[in-house]
Each structure stands twice: as structure tokens, then as C-alpha cells.
N, CA and C atoms of all chains as a GROMACS GRO file, in nm:
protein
  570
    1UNK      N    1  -3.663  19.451   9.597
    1UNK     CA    2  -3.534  19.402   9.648
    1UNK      C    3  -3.474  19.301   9.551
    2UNK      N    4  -3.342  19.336   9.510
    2UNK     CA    5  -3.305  19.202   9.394
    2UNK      C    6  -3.199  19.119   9.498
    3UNK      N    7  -3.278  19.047   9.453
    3UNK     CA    8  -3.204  18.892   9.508
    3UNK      C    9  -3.058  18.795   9.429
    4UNK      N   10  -3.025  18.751   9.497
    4UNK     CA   11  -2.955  18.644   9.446
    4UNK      C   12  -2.989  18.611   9.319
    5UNK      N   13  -3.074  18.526   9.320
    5UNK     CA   14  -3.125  18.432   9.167
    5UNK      C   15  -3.118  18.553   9.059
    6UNK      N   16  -3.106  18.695   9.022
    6UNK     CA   17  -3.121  18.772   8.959
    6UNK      C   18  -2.999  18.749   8.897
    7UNK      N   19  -2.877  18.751   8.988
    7UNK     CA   20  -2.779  18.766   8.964
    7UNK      C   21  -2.638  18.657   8.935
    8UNK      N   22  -2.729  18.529   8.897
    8UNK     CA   23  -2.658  18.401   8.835
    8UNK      C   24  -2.578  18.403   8.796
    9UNK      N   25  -2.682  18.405   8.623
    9UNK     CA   26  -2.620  18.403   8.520
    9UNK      C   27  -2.645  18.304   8.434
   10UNK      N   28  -2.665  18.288   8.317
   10UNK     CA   29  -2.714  18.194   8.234
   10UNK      C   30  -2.678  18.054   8.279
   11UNK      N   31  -2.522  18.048   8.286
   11UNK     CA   32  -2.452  17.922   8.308
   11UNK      C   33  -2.490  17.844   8.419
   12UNK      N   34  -2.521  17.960   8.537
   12UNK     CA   35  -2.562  17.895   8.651
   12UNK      C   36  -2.728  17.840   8.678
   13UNK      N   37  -2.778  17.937   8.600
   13UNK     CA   38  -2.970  17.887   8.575
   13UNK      C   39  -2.967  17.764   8.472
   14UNK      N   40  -2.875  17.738   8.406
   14UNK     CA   41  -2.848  17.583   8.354
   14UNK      C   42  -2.918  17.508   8.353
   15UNK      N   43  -2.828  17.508   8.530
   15UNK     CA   44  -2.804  17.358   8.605
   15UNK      C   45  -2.948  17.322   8.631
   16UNK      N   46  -3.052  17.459   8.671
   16UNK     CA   47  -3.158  17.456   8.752
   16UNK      C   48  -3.230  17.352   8.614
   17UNK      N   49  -3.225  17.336   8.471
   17UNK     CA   50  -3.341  17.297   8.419
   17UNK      C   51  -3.359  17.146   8.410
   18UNK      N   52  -3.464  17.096   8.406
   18UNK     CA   53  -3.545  16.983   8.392
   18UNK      C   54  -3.520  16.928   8.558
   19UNK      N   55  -3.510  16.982   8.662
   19UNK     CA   56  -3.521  16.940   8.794
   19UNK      C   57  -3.647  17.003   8.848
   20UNK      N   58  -3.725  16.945   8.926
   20UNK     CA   59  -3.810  16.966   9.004
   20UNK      C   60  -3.805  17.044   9.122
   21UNK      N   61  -3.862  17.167   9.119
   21UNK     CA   62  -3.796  17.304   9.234
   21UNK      C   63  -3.921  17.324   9.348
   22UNK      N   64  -3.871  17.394   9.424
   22UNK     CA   65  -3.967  17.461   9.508
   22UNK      C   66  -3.918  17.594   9.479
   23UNK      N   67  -3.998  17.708   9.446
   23UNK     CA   68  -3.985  17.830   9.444
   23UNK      C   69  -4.025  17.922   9.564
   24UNK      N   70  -3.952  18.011   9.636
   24UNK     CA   71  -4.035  18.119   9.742
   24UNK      C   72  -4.055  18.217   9.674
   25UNK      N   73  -4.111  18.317   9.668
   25UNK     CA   74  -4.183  18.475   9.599
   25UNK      C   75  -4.271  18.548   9.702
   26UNK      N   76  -4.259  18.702   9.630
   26UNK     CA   77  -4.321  18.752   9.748
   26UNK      C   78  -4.458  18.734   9.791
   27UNK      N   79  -4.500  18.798   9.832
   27UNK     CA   80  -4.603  18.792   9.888
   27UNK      C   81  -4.638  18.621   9.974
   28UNK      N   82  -4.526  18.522  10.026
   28UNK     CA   83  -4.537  18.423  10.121
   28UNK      C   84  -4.578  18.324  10.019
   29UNK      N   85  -4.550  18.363   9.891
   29UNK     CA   86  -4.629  18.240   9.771
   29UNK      C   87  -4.502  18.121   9.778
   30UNK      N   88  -4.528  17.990   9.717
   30UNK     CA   89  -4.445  17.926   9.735
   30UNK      C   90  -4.513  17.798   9.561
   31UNK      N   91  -4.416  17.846   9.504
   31UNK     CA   92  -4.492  17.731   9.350
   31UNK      C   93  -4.378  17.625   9.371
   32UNK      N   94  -4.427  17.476   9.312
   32UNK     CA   95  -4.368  17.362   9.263
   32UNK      C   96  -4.382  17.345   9.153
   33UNK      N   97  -4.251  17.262   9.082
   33UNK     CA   98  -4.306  17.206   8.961
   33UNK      C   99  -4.172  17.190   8.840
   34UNK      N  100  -4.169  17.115   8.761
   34UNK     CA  101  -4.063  17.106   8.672
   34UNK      C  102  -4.008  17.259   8.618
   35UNK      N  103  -3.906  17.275   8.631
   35UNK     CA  104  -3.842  17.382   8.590
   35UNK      C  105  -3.812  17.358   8.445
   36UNK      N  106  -3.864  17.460   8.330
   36UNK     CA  107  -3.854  17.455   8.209
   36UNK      C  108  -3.719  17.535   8.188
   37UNK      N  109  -3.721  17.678   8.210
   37UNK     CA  110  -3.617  17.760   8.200
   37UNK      C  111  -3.625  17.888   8.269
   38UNK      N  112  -3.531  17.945   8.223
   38UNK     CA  113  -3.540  18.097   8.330
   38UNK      C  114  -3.526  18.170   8.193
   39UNK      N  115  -3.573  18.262   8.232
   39UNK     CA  116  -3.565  18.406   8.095
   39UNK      C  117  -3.417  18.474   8.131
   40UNK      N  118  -3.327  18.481   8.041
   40UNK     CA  119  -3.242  18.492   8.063
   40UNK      C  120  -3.228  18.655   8.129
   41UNK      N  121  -3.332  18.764   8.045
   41UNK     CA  122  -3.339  18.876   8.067
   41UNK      C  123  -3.417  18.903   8.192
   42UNK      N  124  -3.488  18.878   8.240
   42UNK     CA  125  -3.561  18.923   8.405
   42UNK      C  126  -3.579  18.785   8.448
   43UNK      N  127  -3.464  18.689   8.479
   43UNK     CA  128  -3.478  18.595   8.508
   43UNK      C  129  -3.562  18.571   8.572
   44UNK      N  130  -3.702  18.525   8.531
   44UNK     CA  131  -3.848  18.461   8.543
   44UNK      C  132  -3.806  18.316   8.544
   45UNK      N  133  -3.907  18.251   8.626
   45UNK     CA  134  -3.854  18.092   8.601
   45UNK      C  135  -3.959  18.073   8.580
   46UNK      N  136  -3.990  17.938   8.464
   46UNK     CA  137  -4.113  17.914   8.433
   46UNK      C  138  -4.064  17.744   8.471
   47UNK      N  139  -4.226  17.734   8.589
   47UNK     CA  140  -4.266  17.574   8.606
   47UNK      C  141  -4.372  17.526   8.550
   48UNK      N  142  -4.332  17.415   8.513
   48UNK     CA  143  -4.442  17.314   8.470
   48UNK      C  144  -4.465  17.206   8.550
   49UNK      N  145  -4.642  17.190   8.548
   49UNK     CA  146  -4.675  17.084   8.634
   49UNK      C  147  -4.760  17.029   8.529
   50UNK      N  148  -4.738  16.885   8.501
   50UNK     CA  149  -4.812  16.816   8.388
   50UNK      C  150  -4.980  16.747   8.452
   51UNK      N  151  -5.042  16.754   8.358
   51UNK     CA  152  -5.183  16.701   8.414
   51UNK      C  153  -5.274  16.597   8.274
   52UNK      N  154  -5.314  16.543   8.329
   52UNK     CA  155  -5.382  16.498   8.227
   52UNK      C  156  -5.432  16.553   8.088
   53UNK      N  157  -5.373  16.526   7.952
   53UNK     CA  158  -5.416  16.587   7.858
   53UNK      C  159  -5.318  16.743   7.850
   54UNK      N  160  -5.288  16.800   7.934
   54UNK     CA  161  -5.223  16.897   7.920
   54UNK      C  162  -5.099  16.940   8.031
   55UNK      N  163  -5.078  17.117   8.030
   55UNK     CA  164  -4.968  17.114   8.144
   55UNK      C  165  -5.023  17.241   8.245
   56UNK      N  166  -5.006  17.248   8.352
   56UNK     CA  167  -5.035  17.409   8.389
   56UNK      C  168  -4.859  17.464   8.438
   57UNK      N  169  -4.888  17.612   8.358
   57UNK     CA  170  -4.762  17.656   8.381
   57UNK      C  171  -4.748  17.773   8.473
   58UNK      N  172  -4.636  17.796   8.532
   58UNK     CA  173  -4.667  17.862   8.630
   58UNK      C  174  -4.507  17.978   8.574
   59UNK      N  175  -4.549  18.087   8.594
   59UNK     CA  176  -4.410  18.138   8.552
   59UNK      C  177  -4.376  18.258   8.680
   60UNK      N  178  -4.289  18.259   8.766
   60UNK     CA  179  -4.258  18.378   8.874
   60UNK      C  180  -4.164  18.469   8.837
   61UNK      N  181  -4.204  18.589   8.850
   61UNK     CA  182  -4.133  18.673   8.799
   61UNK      C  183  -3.966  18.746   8.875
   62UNK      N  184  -3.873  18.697   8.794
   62UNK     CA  185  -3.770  18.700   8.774
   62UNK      C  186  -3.711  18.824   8.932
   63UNK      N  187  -3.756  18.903   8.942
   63UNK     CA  188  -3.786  19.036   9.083
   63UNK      C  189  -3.814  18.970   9.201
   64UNK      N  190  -3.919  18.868   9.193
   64UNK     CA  191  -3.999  18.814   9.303
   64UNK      C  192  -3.969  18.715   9.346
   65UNK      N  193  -3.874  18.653   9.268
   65UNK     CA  194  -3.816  18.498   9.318
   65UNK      C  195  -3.690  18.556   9.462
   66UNK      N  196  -3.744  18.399   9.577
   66UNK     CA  197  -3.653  18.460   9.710
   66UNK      C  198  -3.598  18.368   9.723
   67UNK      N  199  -3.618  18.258   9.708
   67UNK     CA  200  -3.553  18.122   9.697
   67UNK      C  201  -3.547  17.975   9.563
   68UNK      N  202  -3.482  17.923   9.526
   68UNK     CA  203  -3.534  17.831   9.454
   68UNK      C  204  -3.418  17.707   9.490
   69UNK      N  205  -3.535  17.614   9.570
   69UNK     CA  206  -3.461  17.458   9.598
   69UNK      C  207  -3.481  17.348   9.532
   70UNK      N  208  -3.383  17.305   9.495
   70UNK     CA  209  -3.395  17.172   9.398
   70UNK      C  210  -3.442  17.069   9.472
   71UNK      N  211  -3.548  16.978   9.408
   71UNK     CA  212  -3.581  16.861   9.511
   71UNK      C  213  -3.522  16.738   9.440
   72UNK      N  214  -3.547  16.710   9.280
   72UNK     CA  215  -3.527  16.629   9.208
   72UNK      C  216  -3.501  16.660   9.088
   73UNK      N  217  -3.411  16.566   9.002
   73UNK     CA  218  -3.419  16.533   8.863
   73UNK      C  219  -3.500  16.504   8.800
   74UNK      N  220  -3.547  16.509   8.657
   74UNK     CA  221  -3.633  16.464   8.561
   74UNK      C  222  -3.563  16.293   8.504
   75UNK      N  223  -3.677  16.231   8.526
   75UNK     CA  224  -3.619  16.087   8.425
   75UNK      C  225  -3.605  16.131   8.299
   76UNK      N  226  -3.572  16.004   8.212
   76UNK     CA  227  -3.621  16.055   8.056
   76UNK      C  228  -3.734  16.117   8.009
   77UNK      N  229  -3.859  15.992   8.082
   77UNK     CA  230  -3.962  16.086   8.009
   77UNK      C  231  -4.045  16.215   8.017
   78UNK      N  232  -3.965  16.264   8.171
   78UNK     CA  233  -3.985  16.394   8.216
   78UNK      C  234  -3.943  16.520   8.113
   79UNK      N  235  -3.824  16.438   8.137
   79UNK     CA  236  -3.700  16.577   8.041
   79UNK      C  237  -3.772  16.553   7.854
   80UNK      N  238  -3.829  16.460   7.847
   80UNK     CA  239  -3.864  16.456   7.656
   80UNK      C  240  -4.024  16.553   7.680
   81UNK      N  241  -4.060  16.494   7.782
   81UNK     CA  242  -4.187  16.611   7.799
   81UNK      C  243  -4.219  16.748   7.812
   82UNK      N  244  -4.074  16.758   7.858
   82UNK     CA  245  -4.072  16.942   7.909
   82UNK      C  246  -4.022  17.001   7.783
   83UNK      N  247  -3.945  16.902   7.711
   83UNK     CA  248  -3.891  16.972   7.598
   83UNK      C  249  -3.970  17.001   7.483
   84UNK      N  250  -4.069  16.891   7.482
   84UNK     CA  251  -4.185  16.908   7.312
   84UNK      C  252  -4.314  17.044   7.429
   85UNK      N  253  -4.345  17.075   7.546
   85UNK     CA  254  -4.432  17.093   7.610
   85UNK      C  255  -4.457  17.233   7.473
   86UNK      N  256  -4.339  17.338   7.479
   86UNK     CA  257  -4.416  17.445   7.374
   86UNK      C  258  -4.348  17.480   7.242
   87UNK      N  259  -4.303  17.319   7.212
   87UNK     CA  260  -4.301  17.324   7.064
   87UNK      C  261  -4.373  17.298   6.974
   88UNK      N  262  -4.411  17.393   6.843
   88UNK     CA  263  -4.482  17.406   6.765
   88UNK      C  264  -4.525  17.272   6.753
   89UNK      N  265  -4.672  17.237   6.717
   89UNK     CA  266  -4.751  17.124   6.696
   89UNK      C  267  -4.688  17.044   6.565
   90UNK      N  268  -4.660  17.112   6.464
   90UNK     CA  269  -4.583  17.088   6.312
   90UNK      C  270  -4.461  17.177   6.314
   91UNK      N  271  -4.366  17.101   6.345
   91UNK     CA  272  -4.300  17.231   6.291
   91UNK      C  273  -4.211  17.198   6.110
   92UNK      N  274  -4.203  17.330   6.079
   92UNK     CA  275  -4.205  17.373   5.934
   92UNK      C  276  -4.083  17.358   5.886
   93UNK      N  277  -4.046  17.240   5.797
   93UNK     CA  278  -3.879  17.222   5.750
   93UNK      C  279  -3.868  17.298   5.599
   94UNK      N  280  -3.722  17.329   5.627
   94UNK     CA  281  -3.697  17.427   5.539
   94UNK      C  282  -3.640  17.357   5.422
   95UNK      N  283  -3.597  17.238   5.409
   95UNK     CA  284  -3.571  17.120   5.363
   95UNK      C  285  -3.639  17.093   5.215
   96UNK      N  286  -3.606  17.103   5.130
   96UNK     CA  287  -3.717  17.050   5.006
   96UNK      C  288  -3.694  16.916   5.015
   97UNK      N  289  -3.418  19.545   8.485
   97UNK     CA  290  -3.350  19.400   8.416
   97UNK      C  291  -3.229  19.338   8.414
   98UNK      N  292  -3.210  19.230   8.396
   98UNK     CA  293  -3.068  19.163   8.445
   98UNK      C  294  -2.990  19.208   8.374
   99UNK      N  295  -2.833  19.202   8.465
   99UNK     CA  296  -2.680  19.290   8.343
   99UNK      C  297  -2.702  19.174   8.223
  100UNK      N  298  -2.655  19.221   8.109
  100UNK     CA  299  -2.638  19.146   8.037
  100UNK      C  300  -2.467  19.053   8.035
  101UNK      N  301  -2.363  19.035   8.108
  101UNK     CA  302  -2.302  18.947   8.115
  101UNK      C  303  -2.245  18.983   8.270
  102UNK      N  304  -2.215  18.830   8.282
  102UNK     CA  305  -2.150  18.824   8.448
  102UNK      C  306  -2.026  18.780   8.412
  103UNK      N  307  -1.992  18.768   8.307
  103UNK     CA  308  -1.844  18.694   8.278
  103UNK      C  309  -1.736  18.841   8.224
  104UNK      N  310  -1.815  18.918   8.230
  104UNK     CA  311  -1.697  19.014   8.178
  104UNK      C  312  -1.566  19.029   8.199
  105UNK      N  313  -1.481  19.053   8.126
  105UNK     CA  314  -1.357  19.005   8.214
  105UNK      C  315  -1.294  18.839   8.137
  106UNK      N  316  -1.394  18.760   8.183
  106UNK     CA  317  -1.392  18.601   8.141
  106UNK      C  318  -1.297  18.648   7.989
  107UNK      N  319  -1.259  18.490   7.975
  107UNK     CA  320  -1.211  18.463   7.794
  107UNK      C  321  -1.336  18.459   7.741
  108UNK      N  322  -1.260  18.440   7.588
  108UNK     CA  323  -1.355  18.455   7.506
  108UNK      C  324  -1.441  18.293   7.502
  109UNK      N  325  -1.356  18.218   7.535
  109UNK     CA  326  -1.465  18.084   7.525
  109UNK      C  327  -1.553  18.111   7.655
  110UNK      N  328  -1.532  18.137   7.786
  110UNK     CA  329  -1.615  18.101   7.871
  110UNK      C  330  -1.768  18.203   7.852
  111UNK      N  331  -1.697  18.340   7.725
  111UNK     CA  332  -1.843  18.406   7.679
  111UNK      C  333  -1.913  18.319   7.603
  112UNK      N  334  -1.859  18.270   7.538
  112UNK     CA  335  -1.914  18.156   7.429
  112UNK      C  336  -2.027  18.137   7.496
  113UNK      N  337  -1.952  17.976   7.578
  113UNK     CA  338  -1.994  17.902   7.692
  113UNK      C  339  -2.194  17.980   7.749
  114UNK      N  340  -2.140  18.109   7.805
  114UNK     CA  341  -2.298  18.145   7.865
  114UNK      C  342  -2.356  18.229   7.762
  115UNK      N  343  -2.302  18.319   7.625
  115UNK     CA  344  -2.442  18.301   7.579
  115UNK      C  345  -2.506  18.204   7.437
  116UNK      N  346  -2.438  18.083   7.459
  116UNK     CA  347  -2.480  17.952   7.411
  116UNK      C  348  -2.595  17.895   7.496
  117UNK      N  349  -2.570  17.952   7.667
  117UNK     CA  350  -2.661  17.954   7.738
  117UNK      C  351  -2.766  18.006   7.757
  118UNK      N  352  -2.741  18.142   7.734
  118UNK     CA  353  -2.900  18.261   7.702
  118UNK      C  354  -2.954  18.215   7.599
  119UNK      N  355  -2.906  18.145   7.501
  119UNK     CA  356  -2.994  18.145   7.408
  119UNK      C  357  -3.031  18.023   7.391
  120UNK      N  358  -2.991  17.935   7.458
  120UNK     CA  359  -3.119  17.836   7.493
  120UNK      C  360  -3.254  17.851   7.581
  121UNK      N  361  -3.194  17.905   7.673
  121UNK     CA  362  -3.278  17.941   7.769
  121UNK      C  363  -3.376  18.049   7.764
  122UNK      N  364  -3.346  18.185   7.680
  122UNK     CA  365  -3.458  18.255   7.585
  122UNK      C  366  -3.510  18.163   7.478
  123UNK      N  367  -3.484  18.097   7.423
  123UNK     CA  368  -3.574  18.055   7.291
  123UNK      C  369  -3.669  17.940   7.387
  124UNK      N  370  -3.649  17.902   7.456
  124UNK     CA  371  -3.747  17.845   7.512
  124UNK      C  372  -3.879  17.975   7.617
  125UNK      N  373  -3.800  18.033   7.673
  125UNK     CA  374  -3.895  18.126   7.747
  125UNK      C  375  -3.982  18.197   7.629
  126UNK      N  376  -3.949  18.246   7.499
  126UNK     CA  377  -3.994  18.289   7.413
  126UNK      C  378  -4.109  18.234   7.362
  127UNK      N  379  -4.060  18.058   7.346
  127UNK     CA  380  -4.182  17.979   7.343
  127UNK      C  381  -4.292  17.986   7.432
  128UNK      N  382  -4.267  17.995   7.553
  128UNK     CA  383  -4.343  18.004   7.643
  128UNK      C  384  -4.449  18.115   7.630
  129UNK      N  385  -4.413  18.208   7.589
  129UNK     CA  386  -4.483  18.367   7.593
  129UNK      C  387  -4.601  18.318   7.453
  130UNK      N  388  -4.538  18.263   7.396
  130UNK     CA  389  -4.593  18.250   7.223
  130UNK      C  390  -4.689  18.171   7.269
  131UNK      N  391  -4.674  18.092   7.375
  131UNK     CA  392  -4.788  17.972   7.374
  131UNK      C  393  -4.862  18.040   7.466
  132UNK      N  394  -4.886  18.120   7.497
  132UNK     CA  395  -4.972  18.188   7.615
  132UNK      C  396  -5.103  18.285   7.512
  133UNK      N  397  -5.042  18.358   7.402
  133UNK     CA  398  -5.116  18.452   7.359
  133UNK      C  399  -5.275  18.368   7.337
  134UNK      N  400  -5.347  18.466   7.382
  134UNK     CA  401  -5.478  18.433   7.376
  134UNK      C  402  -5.546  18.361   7.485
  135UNK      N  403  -5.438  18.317   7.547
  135UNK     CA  404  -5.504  18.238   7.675
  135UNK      C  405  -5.506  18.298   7.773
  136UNK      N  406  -5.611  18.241   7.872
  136UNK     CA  407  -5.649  18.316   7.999
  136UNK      C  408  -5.594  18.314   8.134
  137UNK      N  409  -5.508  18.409   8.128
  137UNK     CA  410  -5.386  18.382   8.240
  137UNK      C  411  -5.412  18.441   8.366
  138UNK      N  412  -5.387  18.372   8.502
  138UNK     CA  413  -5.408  18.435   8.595
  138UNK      C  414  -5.307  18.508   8.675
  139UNK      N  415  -5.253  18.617   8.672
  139UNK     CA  416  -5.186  18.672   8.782
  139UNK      C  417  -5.210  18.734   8.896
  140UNK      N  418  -5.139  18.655   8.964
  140UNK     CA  419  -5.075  18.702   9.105
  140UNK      C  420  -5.030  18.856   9.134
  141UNK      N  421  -5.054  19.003   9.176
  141UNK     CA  422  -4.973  19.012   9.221
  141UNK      C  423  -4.954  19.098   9.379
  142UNK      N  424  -4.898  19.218   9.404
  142UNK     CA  425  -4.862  19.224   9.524
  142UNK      C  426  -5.000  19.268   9.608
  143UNK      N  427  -5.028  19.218   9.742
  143UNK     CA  428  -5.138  19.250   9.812
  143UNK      C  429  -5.198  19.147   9.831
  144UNK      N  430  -5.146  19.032   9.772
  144UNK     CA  431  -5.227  18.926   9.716
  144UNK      C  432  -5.359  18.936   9.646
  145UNK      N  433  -5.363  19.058   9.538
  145UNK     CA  434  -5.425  19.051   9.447
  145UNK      C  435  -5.419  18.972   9.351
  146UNK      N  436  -5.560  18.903   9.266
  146UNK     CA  437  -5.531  18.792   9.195
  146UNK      C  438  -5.637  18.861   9.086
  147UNK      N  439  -5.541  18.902   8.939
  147UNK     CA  440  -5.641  18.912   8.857
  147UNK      C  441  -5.664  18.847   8.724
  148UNK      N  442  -5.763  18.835   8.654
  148UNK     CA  443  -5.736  18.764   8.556
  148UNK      C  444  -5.740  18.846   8.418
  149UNK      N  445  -5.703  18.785   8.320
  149UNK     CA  446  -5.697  18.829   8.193
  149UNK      C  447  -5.677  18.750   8.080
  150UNK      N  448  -5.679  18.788   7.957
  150UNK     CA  449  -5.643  18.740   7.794
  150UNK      C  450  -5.537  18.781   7.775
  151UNK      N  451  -5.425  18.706   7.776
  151UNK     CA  452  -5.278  18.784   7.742
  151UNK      C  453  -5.258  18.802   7.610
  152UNK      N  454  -5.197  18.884   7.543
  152UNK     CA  455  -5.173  18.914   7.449
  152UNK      C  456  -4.997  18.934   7.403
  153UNK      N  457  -4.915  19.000   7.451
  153UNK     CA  458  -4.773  19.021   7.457
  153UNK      C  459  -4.685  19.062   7.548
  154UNK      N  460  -4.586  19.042   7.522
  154UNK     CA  461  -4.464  19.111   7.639
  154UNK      C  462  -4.348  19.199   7.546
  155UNK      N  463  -4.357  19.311   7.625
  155UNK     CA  464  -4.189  19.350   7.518
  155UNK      C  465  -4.095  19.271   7.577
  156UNK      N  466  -3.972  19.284   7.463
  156UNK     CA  467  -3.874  19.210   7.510
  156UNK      C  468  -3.820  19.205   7.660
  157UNK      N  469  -3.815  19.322   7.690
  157UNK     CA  470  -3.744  19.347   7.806
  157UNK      C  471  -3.826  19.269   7.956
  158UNK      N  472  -3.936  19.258   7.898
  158UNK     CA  473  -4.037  19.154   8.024
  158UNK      C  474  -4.094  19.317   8.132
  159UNK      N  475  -4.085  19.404   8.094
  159UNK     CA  476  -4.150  19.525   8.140
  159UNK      C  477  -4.277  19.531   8.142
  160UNK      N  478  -4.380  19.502   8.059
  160UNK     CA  479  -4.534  19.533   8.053
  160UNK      C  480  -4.585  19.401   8.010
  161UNK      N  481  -4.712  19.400   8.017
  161UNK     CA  482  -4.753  19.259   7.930
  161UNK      C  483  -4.872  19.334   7.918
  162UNK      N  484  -4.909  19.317   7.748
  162UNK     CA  485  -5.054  19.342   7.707
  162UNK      C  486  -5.135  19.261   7.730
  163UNK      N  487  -5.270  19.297   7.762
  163UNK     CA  488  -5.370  19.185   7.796
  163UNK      C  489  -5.503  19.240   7.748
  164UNK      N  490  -5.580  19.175   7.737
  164UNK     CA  491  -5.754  19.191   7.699
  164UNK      C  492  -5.814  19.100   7.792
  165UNK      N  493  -5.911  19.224   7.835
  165UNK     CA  494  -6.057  19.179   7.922
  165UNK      C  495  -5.987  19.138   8.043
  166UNK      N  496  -5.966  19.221   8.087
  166UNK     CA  497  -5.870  19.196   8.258
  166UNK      C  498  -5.932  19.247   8.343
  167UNK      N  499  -6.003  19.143   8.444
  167UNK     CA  500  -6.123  19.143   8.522
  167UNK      C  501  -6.040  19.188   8.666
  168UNK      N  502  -6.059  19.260   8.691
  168UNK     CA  503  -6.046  19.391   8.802
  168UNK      C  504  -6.112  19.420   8.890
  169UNK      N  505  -6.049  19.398   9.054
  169UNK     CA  506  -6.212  19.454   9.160
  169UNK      C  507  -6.266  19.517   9.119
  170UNK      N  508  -6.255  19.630   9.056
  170UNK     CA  509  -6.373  19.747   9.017
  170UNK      C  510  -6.436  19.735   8.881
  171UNK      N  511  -6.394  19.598   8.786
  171UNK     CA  512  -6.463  19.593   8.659
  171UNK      C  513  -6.338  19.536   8.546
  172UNK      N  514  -6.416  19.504   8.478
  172UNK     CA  515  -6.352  19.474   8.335
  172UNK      C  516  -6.285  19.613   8.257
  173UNK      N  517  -6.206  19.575   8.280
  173UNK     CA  518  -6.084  19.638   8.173
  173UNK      C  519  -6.039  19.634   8.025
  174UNK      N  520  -6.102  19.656   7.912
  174UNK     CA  521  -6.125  19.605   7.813
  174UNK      C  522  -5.964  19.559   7.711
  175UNK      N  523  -5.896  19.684   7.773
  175UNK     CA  524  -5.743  19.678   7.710
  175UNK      C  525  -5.632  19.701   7.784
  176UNK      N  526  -5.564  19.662   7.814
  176UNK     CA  527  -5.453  19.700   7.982
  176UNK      C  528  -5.374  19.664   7.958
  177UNK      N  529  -5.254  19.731   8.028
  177UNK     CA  530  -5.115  19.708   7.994
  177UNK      C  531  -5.046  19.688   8.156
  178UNK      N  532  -5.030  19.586   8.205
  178UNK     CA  533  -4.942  19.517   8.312
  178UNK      C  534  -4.827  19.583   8.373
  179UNK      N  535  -4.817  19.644   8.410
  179UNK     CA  536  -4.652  19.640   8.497
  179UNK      C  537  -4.564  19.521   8.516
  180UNK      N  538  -4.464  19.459   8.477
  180UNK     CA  539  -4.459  19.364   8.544
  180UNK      C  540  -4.386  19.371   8.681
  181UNK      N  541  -4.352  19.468   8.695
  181UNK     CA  542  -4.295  19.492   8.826
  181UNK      C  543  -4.400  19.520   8.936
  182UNK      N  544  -4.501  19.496   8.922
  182UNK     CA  545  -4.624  19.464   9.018
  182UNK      C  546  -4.641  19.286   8.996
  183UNK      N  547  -4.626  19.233   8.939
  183UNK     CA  548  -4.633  19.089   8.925
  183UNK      C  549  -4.584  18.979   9.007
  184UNK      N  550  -4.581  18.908   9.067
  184UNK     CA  551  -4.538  18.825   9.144
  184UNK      C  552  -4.541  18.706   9.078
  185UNK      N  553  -4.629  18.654   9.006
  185UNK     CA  554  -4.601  18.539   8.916
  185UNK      C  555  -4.769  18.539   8.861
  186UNK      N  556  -4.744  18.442   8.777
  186UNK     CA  557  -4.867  18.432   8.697
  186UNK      C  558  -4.887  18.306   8.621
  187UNK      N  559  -5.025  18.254   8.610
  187UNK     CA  560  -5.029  18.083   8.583
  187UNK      C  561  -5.121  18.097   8.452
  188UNK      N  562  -5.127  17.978   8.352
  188UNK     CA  563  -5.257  17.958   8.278
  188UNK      C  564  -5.195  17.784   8.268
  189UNK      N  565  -5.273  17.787   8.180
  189UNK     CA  566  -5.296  17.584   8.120
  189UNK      C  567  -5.269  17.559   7.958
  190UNK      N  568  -5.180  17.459   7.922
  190UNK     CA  569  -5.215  17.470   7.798
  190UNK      C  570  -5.286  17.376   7.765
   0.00000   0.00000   0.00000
């Protein structure tokens, strides 16, 4: 069954990033957690929940999402965290 | 898979506008996929089946996902290819 959230749109899955969501999916599942982004192509939303030393990510697939409620914003150091979370360790300047 | 524009119709800036948007929002999901390979991801999916595996790739389109050693009620699976339209979501750690 395609839902709503399928049918956004980039502009509107936006708004959803660096806020803290509740997701519904099928099977009665229900994930939390910082919203990184949505895949623009099978709009998947991928959450992050940070933990000591690392992050666990949770990604629902773009088909299966039935709801997604915003609870909160990211502070700064939320939003600087979600952003380095899967960028390259070094990344490589092209720069001489 | 999703239409590729909802603005059709729209001007040309408000196309701008969203896919200035897709492509933030893919290059990060992209990251995401990149940081997964090799790790041991658990999916979810319908039945509330929960299986695990070594991910390996996704085609673009988010249709299949390759995986290694995908532990299965009936056994290990040495090489498997995902549906993702059986998927409900799926977790690992980095």
C-alpha cells in the first residue's frame, strides 16, 4: 500500500531532517531517533540514535513507512553530529 | 519507486529548488549505504521475521540488497539477494 510519505517530495522530506521522529511501519513496528535523511528514490528514512562511542542506525523502508511524527529539533551539537556521522574519516582534497 | 518529480508543471526555479533537494538528501543516503558495506545488518521483515546478514550493496533503485552469510530459519545462506520490497526496515551500528 503506498502511503502518503512516498509521495512528498524532496522539498517536503527537507523539513523532516535533523528533528527527532517517531516512525510507524508495517508490521506494528514503531522506530525513534534523529532523522538523517530520506532517500530521495524509495523514500527510506534513515534514523540515528547516538550511543556511546558510536551510532545505531536504523533505516525503514521507504513502502513501509505509515506515519512519521516530529517530536523535536536538533540543538547544534545534534545537527554537527548527524552531519560528520557518515562522513569519510579523511576526506581527500583535491587542492594542491 | 518514487515519481521522479512532483513539481511538474512548477517553474523552472521551484525545479531548481527540489532537486537541489534530492541531491542533498541522496548524497547523504548514499553515504549511508557506503557505511554499511561489510557490516552486520539486521533486518526486519514482513511476518515479523528478523534476519541477519553481511551487507554488501544496493542497486540504485533500492530494489535488492546484496548480502553475505544471511542467517535464515532454515540455515545460512552463503550469498543472497534481498527483495527490498519484503523489508520493513533494517538496523546495524557503526
Amino acid at each position: 500500500m503506498q502511503c502518503g510519505w512516498s509521495l512528498l517530495g524532496p522539498l517536503q522530506w527537507l523539513r523532516y531532517i535533523n528533528r527527532e521522529v517517531k516512525v510507524r511501519a508495517g508490521n506494528d513496528e514503531e522506530h525513534r531517533g534523529w532523522l538523517l535523511t530520506v532517500d530521495p528514490v524509495s523514500a527510506s528514512v534513515v534514523l540515528v540514535n547516538f550511543r556511546k562511542g558510536g551510532a545505531s542506525v536504523q533505516v525503514v523502508m521507504g513502502h513501509a513507512v505509515e506515519e512519521v511524527e516530529v517530536l523535536k529539533e536538533a540543538d547544534d551539537e545534534t545537527a554537527e553530529r548527524l552531519r560528520t556521522t557518515f562522513l569519510p574519516q579523511r576526506t581527500l582534497s583535491l587542492d594542491p | 519507486s518514487v515519481s521522479t518529480s512532483a513539481a511538474s508543471g512548477a517553474d523552472a526555479e521551484e525545479l531548481q529548488k527540489e532537486q537541489d533537494a534530492r541531491t542533498v538528501l541522496r548524497e547523504s543516503f548514499l553515504r549511508c549505504l557506503l557505511s554499511m558495506t561489510s557490516k552486520k545488518v539486521q533486518f526486519h521483515m514482513h511476518e515479523k521475521v528478523k534476519v541477519e546478514a553481511t551487507f554488501g550493496a544496493s542497486d540504485i533503485d533500492v530494489l535488492n540488497f546484496q548480502v553475505s552469510d544471511l542467517h535464515t530459519p532454515i540455515g545460512v545462506q552463503k550469498e543472497a539477494l534481498i527483495r527490498c520490497q519484503d523489508v520493513i526496515s533494517f538496523t546495524f551500528d557503526t
